[in-house]
Biopython code that builds the backbone (N, CA, C, O; Angstrom):
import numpy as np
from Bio.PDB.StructureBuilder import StructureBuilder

atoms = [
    (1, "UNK", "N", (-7.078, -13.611, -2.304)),
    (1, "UNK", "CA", (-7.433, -12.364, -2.942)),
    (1, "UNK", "C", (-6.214, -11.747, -3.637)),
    (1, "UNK", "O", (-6.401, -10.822, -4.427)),
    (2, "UNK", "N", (-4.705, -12.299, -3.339)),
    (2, "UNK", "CA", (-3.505, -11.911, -4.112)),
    (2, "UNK", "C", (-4.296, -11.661, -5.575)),
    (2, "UNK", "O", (-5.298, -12.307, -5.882)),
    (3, "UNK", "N", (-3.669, -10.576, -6.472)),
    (3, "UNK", "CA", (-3.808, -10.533, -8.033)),
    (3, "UNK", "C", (-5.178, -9.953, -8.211)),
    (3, "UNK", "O", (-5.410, -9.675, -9.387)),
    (4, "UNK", "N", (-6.190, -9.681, -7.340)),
    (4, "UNK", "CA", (-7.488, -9.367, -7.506)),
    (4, "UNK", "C", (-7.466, -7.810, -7.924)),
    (4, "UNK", "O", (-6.591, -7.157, -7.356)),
    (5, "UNK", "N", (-8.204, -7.191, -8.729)),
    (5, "UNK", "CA", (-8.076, -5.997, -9.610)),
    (5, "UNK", "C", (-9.432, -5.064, -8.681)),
    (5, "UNK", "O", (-10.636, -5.319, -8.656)),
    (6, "UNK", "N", (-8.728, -4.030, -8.044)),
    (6, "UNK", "CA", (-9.412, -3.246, -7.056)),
    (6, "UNK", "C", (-9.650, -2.117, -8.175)),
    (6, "UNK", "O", (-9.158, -2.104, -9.304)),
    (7, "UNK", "N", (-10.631, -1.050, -7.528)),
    (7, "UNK", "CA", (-10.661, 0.481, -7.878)),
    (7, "UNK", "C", (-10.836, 1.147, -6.541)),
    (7, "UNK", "O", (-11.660, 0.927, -5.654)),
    (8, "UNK", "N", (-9.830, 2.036, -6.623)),
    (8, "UNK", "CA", (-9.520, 2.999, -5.213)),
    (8, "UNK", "C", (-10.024, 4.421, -6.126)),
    (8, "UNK", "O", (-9.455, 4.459, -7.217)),
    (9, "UNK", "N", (-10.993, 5.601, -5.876)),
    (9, "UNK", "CA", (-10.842, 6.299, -6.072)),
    (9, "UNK", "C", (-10.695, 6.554, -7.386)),
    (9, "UNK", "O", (-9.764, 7.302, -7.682)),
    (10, "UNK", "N", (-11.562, 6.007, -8.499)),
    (10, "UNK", "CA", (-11.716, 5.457, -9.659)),
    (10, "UNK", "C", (-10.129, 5.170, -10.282)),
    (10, "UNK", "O", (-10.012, 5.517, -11.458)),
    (11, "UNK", "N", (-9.240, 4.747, -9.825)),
    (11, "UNK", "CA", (-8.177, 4.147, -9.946)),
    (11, "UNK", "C", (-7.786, 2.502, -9.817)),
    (11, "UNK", "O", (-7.539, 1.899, -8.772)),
    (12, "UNK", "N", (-7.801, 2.062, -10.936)),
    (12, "UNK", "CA", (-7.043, 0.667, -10.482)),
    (12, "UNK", "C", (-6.269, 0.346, -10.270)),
    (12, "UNK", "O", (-5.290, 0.923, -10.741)),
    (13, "UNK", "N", (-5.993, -1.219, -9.108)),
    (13, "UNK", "CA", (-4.953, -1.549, -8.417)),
    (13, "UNK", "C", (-4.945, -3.237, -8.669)),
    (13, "UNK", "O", (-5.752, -3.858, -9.361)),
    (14, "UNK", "N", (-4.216, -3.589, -8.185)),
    (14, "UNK", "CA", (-3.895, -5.128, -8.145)),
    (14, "UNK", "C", (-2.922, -5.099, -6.523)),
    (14, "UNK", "O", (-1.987, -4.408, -6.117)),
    (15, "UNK", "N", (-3.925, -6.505, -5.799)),
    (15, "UNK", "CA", (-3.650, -6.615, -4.881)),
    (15, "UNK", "C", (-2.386, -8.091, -5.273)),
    (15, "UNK", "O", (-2.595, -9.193, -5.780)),
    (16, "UNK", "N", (-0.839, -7.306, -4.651)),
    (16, "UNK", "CA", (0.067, -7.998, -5.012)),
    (16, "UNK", "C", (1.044, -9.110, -3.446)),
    (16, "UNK", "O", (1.909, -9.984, -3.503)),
    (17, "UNK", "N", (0.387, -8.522, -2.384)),
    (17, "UNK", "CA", (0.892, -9.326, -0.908)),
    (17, "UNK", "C", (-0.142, -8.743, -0.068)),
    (17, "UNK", "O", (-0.239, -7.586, 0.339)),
    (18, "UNK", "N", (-1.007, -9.892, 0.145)),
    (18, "UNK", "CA", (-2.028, -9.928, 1.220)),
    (18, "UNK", "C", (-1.964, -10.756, 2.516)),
    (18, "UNK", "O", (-2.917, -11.488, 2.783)),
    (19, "UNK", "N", (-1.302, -10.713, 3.029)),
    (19, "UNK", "CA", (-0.982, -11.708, 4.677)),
    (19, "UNK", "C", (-2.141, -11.726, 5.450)),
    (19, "UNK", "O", (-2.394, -10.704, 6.087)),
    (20, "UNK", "N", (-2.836, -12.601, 5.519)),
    (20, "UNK", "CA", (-3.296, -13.509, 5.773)),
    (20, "UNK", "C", (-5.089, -12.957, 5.107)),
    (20, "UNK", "O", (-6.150, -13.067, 5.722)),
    (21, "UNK", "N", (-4.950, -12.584, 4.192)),
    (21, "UNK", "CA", (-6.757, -11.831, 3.844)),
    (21, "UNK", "C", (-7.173, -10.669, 4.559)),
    (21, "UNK", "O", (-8.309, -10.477, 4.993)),
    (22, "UNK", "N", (-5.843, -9.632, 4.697)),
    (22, "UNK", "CA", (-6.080, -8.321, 5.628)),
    (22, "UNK", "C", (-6.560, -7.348, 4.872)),
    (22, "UNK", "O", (-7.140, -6.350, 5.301)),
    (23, "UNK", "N", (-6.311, -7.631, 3.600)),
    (23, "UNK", "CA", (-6.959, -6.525, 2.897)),
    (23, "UNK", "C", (-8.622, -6.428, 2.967)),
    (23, "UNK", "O", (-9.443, -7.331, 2.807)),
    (24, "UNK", "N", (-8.822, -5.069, 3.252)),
    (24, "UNK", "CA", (-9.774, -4.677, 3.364)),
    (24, "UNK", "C", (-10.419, -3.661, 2.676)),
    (24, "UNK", "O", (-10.427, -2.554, 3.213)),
    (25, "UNK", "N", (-11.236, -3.872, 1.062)),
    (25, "UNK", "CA", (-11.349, -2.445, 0.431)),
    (25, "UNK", "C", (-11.834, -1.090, 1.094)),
    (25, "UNK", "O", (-11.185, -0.044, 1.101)),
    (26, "UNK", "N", (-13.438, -1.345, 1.809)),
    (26, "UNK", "CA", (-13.928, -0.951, 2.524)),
    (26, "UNK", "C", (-13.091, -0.049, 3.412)),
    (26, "UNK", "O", (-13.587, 1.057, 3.626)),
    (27, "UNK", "N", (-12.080, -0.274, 3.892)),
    (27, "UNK", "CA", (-11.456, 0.235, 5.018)),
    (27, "UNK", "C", (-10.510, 1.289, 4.540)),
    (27, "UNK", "O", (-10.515, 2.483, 4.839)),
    (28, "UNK", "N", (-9.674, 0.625, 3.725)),
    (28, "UNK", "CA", (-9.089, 1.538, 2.552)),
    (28, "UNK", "C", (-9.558, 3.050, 1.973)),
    (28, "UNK", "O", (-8.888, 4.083, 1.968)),
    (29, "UNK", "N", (-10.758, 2.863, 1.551)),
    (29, "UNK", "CA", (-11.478, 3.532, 0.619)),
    (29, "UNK", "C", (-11.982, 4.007, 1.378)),
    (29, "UNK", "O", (-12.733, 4.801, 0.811)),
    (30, "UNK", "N", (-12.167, 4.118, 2.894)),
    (30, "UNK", "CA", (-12.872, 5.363, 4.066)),
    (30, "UNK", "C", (-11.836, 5.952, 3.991)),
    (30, "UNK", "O", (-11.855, 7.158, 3.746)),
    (31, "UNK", "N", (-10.508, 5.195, 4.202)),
    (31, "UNK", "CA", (-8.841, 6.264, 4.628)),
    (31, "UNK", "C", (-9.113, 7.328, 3.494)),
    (31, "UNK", "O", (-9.445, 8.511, 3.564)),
    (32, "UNK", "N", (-8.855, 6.486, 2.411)),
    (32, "UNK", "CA", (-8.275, 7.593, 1.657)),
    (32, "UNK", "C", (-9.604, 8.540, 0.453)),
    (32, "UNK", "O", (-9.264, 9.419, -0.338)),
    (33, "UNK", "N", (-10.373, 8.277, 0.552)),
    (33, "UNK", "CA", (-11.561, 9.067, 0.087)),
    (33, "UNK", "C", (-11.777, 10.204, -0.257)),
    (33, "UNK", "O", (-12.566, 10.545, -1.139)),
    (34, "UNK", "N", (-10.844, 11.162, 0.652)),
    (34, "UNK", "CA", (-11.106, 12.091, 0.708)),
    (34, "UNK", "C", (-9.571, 13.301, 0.419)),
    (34, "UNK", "O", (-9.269, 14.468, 0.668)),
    (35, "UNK", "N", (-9.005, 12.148, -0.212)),
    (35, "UNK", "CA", (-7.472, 12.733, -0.319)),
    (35, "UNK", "C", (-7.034, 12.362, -1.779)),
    (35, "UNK", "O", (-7.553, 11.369, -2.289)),
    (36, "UNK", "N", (-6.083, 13.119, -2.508)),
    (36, "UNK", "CA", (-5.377, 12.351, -3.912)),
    (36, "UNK", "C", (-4.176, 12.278, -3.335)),
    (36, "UNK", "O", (-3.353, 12.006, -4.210)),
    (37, "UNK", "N", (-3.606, 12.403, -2.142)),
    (37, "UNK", "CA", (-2.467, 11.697, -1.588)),
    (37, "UNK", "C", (-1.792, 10.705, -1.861)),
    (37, "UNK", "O", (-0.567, 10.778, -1.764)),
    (38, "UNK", "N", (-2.463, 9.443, -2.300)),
    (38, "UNK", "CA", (-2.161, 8.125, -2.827)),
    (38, "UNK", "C", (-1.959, 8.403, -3.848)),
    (38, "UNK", "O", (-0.918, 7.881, -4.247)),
    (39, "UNK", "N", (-2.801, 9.456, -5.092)),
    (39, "UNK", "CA", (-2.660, 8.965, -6.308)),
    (39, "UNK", "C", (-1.730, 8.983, -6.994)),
    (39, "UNK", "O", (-1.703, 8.449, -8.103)),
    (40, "UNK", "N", (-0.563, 9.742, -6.351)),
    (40, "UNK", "CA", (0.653, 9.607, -7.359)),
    (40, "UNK", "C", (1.633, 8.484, -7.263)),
    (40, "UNK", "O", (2.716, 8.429, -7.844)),
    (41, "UNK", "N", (1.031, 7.444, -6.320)),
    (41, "UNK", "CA", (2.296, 6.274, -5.855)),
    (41, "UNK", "C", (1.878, 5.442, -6.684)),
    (41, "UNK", "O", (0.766, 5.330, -7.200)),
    (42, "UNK", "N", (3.105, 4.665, -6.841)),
    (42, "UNK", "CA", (2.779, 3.169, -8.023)),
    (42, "UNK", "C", (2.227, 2.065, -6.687)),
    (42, "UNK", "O", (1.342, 1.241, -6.917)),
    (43, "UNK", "N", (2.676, 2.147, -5.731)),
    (43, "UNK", "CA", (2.235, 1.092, -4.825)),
    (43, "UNK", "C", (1.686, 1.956, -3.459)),
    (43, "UNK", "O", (2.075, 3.054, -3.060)),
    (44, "UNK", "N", (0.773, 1.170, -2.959)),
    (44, "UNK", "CA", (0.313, 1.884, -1.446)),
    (44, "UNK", "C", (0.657, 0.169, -0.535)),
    (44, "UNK", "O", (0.485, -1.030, -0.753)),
    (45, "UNK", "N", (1.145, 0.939, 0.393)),
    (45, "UNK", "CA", (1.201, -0.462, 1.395)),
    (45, "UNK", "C", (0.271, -0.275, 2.808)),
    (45, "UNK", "O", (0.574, 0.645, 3.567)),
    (46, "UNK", "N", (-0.381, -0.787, 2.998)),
    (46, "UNK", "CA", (-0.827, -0.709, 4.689)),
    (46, "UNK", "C", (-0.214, -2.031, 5.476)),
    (46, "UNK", "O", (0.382, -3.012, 5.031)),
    (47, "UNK", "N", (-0.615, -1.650, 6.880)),
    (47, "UNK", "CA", (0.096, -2.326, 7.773)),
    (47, "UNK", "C", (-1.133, -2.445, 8.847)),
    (47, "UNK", "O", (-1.747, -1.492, 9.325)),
    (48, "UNK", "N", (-1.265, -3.281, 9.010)),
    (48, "UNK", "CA", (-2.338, -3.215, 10.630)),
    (48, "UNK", "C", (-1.634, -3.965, 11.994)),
    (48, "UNK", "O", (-1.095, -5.065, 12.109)),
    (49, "UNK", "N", (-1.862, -2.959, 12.893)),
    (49, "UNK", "CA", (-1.200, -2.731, 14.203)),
    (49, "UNK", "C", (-2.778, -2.261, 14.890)),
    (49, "UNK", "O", (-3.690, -1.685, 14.298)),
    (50, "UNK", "N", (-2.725, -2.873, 16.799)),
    (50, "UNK", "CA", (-4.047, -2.345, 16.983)),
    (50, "UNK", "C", (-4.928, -2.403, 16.618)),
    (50, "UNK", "O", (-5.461, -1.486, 17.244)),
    (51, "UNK", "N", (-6.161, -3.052, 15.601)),
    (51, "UNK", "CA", (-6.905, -2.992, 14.860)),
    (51, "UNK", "C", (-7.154, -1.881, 13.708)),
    (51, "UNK", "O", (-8.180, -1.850, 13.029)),
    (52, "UNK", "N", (-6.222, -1.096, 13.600)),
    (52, "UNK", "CA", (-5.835, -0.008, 13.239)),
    (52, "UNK", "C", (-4.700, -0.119, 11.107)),
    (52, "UNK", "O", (-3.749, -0.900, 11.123)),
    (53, "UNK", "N", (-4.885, 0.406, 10.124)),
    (53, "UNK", "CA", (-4.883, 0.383, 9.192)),
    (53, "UNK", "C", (-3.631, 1.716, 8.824)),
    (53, "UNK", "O", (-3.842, 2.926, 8.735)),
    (54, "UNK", "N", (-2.485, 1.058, 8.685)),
    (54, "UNK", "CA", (-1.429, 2.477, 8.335)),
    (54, "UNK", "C", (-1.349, 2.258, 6.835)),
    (54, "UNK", "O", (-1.529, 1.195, 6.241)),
    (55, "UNK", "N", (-1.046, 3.452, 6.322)),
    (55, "UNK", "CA", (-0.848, 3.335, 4.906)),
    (55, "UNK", "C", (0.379, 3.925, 4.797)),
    (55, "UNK", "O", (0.907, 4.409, 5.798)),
    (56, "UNK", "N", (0.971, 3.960, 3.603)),
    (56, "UNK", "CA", (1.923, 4.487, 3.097)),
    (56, "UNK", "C", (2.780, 4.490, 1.318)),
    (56, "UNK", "O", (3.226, 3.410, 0.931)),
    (57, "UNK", "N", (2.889, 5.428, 0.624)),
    (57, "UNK", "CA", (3.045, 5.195, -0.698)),
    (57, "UNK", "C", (4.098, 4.619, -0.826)),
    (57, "UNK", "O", (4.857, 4.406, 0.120)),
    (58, "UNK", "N", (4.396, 4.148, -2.432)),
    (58, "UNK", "CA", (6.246, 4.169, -2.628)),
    (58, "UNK", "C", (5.500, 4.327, -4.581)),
    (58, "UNK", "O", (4.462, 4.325, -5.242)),
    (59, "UNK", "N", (7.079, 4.448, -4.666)),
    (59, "UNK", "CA", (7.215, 4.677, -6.348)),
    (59, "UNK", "C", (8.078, 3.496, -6.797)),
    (59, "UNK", "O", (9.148, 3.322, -6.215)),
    (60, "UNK", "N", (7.713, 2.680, -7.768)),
    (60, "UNK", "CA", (8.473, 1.901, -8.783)),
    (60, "UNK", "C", (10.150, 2.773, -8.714)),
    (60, "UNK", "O", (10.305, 3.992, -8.647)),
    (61, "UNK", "N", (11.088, 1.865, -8.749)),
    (61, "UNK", "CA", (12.490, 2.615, -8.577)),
    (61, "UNK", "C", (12.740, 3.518, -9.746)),
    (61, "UNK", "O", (13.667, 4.314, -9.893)),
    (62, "UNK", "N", (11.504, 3.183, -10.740)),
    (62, "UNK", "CA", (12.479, 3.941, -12.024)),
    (62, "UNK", "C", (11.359, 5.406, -12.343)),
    (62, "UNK", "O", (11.329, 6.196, -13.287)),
    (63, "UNK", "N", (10.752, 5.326, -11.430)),
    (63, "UNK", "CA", (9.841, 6.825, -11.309)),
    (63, "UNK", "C", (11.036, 7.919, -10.924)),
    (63, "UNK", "O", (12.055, 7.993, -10.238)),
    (64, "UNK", "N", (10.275, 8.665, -11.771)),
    (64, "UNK", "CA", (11.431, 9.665, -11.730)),
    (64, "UNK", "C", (10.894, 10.931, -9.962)),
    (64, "UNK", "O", (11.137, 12.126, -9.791)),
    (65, "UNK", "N", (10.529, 10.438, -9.503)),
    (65, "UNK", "CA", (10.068, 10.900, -8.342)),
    (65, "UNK", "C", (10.497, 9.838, -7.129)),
    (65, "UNK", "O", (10.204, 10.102, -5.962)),
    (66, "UNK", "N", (11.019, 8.946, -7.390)),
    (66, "UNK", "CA", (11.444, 8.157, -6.598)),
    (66, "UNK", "C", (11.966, 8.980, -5.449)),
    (66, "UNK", "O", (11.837, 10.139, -5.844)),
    (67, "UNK", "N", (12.425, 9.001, -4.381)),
    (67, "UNK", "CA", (13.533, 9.236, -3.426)),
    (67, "UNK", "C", (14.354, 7.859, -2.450)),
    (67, "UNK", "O", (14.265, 6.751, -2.979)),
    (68, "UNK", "N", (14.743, 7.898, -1.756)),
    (68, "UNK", "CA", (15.300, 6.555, -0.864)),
    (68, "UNK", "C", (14.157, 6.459, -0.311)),
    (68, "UNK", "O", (13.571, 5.410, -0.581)),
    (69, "UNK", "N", (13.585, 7.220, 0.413)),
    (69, "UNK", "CA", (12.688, 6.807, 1.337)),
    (69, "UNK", "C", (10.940, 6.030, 0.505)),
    (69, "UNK", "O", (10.189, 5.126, 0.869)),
    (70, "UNK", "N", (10.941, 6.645, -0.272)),
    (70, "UNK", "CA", (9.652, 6.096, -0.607)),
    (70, "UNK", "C", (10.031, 5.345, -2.282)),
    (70, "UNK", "O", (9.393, 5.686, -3.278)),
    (71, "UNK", "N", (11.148, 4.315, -2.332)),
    (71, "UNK", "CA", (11.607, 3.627, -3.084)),
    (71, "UNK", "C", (11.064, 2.300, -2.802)),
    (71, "UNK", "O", (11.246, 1.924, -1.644)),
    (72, "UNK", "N", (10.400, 1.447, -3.629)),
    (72, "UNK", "CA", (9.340, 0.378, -3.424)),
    (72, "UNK", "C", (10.200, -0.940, -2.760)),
    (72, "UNK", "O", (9.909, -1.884, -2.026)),
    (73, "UNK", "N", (11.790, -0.306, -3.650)),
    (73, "UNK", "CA", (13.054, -1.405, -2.566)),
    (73, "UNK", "C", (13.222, -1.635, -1.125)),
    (73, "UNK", "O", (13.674, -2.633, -0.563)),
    (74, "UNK", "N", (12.767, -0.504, -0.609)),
    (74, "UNK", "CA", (13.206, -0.222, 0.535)),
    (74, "UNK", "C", (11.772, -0.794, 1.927)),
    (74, "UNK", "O", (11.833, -0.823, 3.156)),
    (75, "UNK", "N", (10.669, -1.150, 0.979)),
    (75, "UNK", "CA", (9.883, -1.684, 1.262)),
    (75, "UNK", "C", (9.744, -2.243, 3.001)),
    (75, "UNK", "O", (9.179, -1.974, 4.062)),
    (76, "UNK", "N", (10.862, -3.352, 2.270)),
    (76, "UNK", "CA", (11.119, -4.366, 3.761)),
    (76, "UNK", "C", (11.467, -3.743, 4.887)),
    (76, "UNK", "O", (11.046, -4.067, 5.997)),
    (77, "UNK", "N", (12.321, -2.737, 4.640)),
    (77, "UNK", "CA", (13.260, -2.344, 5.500)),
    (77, "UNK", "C", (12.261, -1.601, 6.306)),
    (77, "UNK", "O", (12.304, -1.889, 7.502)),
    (78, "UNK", "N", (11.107, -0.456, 5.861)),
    (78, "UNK", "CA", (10.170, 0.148, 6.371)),
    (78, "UNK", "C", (9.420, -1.235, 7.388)),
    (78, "UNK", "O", (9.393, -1.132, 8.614)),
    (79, "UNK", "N", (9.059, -2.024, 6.929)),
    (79, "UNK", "CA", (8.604, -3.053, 7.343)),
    (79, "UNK", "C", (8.947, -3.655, 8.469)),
    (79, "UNK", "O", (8.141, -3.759, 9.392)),
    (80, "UNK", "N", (9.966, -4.042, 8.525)),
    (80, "UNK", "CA", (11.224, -4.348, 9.496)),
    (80, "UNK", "C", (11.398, -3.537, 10.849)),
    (80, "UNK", "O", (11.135, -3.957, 11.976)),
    (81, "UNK", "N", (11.923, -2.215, 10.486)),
    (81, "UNK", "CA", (12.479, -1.202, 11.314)),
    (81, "UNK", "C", (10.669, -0.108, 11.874)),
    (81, "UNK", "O", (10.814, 0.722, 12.771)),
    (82, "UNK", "N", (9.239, -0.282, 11.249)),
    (82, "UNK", "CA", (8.725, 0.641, 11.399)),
    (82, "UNK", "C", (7.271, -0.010, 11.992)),
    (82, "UNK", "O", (6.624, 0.552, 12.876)),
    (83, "UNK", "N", (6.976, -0.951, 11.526)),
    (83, "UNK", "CA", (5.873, -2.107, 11.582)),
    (83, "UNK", "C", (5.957, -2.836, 12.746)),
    (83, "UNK", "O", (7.078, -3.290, 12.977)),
    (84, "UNK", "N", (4.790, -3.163, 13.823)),
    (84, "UNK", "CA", (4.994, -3.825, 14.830)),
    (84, "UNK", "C", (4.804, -5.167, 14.455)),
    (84, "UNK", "O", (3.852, -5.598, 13.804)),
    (85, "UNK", "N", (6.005, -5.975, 15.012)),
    (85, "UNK", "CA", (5.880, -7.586, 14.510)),
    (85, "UNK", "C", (5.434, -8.597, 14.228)),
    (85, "UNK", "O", (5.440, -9.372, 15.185)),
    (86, "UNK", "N", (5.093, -8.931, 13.480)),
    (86, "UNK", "CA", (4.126, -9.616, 13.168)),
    (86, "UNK", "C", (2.957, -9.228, 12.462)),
    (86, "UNK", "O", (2.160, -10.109, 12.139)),
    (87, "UNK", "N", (2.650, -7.584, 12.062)),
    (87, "UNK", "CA", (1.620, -7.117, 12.011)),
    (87, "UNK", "C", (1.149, -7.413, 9.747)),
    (87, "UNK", "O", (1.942, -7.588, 8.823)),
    (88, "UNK", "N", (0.044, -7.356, 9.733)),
    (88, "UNK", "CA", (-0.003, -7.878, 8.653)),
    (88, "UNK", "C", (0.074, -6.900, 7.784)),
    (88, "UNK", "O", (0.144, -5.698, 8.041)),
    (89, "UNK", "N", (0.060, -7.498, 6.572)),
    (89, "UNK", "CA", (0.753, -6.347, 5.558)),
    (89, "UNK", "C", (-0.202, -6.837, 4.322)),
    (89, "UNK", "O", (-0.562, -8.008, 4.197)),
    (90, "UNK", "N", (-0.624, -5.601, 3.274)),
    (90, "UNK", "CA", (-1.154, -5.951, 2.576)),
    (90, "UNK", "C", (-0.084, -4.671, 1.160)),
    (90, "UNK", "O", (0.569, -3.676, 1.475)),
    (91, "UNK", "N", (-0.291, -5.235, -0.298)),
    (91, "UNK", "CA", (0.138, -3.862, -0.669)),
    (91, "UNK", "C", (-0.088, -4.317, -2.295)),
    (91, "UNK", "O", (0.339, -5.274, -2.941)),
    (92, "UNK", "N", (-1.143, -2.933, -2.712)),
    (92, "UNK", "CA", (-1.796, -2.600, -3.931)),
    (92, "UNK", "C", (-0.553, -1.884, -4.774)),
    (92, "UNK", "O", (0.192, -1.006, -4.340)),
    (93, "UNK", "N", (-0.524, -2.585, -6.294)),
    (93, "UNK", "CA", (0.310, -1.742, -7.524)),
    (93, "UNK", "C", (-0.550, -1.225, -8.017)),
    (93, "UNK", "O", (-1.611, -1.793, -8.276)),
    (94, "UNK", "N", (-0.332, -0.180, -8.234)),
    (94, "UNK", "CA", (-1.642, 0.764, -9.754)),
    (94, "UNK", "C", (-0.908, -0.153, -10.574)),
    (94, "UNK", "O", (0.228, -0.629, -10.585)),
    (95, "UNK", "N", (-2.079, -0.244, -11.338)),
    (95, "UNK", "CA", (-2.722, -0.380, -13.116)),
    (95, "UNK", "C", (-2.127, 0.658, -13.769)),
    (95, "UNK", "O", (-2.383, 1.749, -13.260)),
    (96, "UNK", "N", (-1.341, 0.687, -14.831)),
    (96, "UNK", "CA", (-0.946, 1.739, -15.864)),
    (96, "UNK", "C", (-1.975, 1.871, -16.847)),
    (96, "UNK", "O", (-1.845, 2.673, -17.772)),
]
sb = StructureBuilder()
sb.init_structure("model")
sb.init_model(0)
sb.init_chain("A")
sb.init_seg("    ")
for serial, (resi, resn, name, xyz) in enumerate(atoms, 1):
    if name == "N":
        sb.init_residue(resn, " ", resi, " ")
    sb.init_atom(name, np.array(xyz, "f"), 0.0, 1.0, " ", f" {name:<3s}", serial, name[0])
structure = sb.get_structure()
């Protein structure tokens, strides 16, 4: 499903790292439904831990809203240091 062209919230995405087919639109699109929280990130990442679905934004580095913390570089490191091991990772770019 890598490269597959989603709509979140009449927004499009492209699914760009899907470990092992975790993406789940359905599941997604209950989280965030009811929020424009997401809509200002160039990327949303989730993480599943528990049977359970974390999300979290980041910005392309050259958004001028960038900060360290939600810098799309820093990705791994969230990943690494925040994510329980092993847990799968999926993560949507908006469509310009």
């Amino acid at each position: 499903m890598k490269d597959k062209k989603i709509i979140l919230n009449d927004i499009e995405y492209k699914v760009i790292r899907n470990d092992e087919d975790c993406f789940d639109q359905d599941v997604v699109q209950e989280r965030i439904k009811e929020t424009d929280y997401f809509e200002k990130y160039d990327y949303i990442m989730g993480d599943y831990a528990y049977d359970k679905v974390r999300l979290k934004g980041y910005f392309d580095s050259k958004n001028k809203n960038v900060t360290k913390i939600n810098d799309i570089k820093t990705m791994d490191d969230y990943i690494e240091n925040y994510c329980q091991t092993g847990a799968k990772i999926f993560v949507l770019e908006k469509l310009k």
